[in-house]
C-alpha positions as CSV (number, residue, x, y, z in Angstrom):
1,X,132.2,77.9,60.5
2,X,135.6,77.8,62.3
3,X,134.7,74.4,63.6
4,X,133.9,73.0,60.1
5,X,137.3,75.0,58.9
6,X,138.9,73.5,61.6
7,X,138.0,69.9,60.4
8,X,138.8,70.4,56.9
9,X,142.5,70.9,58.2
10,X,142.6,68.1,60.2
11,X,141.1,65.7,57.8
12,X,143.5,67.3,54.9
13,X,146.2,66.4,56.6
14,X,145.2,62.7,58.3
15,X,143.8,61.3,55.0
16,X,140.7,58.9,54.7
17,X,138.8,57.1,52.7
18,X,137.1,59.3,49.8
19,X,133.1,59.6,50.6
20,X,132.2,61.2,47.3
21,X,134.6,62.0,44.4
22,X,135.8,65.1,42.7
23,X,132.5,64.8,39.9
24,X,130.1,64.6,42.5
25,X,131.5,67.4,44.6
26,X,131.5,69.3,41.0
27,X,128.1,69.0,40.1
28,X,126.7,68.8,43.8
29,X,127.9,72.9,44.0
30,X,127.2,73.9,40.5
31,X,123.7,72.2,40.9
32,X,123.1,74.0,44.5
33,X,123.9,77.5,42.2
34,X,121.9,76.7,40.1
35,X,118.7,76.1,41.9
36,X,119.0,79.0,43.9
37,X,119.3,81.3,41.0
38,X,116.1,79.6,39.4
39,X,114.2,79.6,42.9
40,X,114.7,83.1,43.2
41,X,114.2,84.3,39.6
42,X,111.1,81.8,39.4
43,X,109.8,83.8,42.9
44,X,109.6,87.0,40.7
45,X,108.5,85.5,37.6
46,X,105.0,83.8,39.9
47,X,104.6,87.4,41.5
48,X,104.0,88.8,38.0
49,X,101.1,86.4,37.9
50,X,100.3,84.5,41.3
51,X,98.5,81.7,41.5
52,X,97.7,81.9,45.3
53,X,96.7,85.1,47.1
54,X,100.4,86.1,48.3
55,X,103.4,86.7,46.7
56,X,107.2,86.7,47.2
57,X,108.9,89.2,48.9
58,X,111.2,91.5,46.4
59,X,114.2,91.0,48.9
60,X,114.6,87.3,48.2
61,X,113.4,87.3,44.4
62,X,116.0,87.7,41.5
63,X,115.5,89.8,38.4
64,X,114.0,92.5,39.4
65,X,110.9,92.9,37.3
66,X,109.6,89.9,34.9
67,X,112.0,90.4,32.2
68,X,115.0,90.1,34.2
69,X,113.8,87.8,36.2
70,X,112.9,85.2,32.6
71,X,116.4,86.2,31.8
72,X,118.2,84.9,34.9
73,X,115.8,81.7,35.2
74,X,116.4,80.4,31.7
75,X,119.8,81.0,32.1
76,X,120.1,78.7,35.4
77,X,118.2,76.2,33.4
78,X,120.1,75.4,31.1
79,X,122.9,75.5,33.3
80,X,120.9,73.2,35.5
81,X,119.7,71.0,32.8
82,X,123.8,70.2,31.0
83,X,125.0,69.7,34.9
84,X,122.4,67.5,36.0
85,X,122.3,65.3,32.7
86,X,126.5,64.8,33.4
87,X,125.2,64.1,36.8
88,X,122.9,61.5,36.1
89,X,125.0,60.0,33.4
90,X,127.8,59.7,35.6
91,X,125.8,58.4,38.6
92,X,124.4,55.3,36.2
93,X,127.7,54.6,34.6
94,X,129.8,54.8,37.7
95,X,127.1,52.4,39.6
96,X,127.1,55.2,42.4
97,X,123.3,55.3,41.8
98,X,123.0,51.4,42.5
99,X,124.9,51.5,45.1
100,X,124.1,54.6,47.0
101,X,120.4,55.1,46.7
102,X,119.0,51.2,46.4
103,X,117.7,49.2,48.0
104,X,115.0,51.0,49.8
105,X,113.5,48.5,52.4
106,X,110.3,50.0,53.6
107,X,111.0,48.6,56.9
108,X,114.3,49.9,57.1
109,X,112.7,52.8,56.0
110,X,110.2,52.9,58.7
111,X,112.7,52.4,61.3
112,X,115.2,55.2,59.6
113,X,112.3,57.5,60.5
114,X,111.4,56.9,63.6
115,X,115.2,57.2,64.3
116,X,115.0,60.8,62.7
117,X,112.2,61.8,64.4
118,X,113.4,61.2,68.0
119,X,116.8,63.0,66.8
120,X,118.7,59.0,67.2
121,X,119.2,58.8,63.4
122,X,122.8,57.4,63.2
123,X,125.6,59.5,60.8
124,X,128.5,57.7,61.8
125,X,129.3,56.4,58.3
126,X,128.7,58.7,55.8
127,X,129.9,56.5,52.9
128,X,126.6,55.3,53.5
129,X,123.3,57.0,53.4
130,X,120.0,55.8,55.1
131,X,116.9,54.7,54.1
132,X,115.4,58.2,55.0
133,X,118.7,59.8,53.0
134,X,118.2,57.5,50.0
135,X,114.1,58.6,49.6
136,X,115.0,62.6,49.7
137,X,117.5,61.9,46.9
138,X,115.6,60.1,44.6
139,X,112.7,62.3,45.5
140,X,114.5,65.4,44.7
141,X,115.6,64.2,41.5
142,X,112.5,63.0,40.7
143,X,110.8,66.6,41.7
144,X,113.8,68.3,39.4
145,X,112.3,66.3,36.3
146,X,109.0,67.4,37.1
147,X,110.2,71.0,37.4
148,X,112.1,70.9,34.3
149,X,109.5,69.4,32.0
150,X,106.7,71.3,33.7
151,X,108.8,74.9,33.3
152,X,109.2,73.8,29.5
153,X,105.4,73.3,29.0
154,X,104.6,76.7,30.7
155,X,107.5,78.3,28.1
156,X,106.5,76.8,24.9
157,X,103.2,75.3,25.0
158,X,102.1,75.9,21.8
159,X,105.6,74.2,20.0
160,X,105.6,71.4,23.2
161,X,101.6,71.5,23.3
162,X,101.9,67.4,23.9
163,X,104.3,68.2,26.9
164,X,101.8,71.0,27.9
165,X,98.8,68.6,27.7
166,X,100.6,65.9,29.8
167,X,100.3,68.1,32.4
168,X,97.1,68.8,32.6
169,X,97.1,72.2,30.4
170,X,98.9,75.6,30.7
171,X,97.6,76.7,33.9
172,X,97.6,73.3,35.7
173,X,101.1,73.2,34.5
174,X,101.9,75.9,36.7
175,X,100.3,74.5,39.3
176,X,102.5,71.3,38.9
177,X,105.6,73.3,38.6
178,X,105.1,75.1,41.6
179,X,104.6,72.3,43.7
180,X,107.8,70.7,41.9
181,X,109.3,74.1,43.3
182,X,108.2,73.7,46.7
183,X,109.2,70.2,47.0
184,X,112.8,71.3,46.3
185,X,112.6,74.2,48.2
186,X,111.5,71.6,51.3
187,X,114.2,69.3,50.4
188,X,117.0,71.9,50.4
189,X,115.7,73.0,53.9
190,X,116.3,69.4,55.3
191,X,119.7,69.4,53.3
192,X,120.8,72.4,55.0
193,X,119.5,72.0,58.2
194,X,121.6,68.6,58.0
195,X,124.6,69.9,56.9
196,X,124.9,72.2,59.6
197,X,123.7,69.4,62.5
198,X,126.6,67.3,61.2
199,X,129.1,69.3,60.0
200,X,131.5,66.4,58.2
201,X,128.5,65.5,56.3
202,X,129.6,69.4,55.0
203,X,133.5,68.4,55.0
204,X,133.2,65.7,53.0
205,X,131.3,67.5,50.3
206,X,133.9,70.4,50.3
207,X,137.2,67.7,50.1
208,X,135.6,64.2,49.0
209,X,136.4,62.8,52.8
C-alpha cells in the first residue's frame, strides 16, 4: 500500500494525461460498494434456502438472518441500479463505450490471451484496454443485467410474472441469478487480482491518471 501511496504522490505532483475522468472514478467506487453489500447480503439470503448442498459461511454473509439480510440487499440495489443507469448513460453519451470497449477482434483476442496466460500481457498504456480487458467489461455488465432482472423476477414474480417466465420460472430464476452472481464474483477476483499486480492500474482509478 505504501508503494501505491507512494505513486499517487508522485503522479499528483508530475501531472499526466487523465486515463478515466472524475464520473467514472465516481461510479467505478460506488458500484464496487455496492456489489459487495449485495454479494454478501445475497450469501445469507441463498443460505435461508440453498439451492446446492453447501452454504455460505455466516462470517462473510451480511444481515444476519433473512430479514436483515432482504433489507441490506434491496437497499444496494437500488443503489446499484440509479449508479449503474448514470453509468451507462454517461458511457454512451460520452462515446467512452465506443471507444474503450469496441472493437473486439477475435484474433486480437486470441492473442491477448495467450499473452495473459504466459503472464506477457502488456499494461504499458492504460488509456487503453486489451482485447482480454474489453470482454470482462462487457461481460460483467452484461452478467449485472442478468442479475438485476433475474433478482426482480425472484422478488415479484407474481406482479413481473412475464419477467419471471423469461427466465425459465421462479426456481430456474434462481438458478440464473446465481450464476449471474458467480460470474461477478469471478470477475471481481480477476479485477482485484489485477489491480494489485499493476498497481497504477489502481492509481489511476483513485486520481483519474
Amino acid at each position: 500500500m505504501s508503494v501505491i501511496t507512494t505513486e499517487i504522490r508522485q503522479t499528483a505532483e508530475e501531472g499526466g494525461p487523465q486515463i478515466h475522468p472524475l464520473w467514472v472514478r465516481v461510479t467505478h467506487w460506488v458500484n464496487a460498494v455496492a456489489m459487495i453489500l449485495m454479494i454478501m447480503s445475497g450469501w445469507q439470503i441463498y443460505n435461508a434456502s440453498p439451492l446446492f448442498p453447501f452454504v455460505f459461511p455466516p462470517s462473510i454473509t451480511l444481515g444476519g438472518w433473512l430479514a436483515g439480510a432482504l433489507l441490506w440487499h434491496f437497499a444496494a440495489m437500488w443503489l446499484f441500479v440509479v449508479n449503474g443507469l448514470v453509468y451507462l448513460v454517461l458511457g454512451i453519451v460520452t462515446g467512452r463505450f465506443r471507444r474503450k470497449f469496441f472493437p473486439i477482434s477475435p484474433r486480437q483476442l486470441a492473442a491477448d490471451i495467450k499473452a495473459a496466460l504466459t503472464f506477457r500481457l502488456s499494461h504499458d498504456d492504460l488509456s487503453v484496454y486489451n482485447a482480454v480487458q474489453k470482454l470482462l467489461y462487457l461481460g460483467v455488465i452484461i452478467a449485472a443485467f442478468v442479475a438485476v432482472l433475474s433478482g426482480l423476477s425472484i422478488w415479484k414474480p407474481v406482479q413481473l410474472q412475464t419477467l419471471t417466465a423469461l427466465f425459465g420460472g421462479y426456481d430456474f430464476a434462481r438458478y440464473v441469478h446465481f450464476a449471474a452472481m458467480a460470474a461477478i464474483v469471478g470477475f471481481l477476483v480477476v479485477h482485484v487480482l489485477l489491480a494489485v499486480l499493476v498497481p497504477k492500474s489502481l492509481r489511476a482509478m483513485i486520481i483519474g491518471r
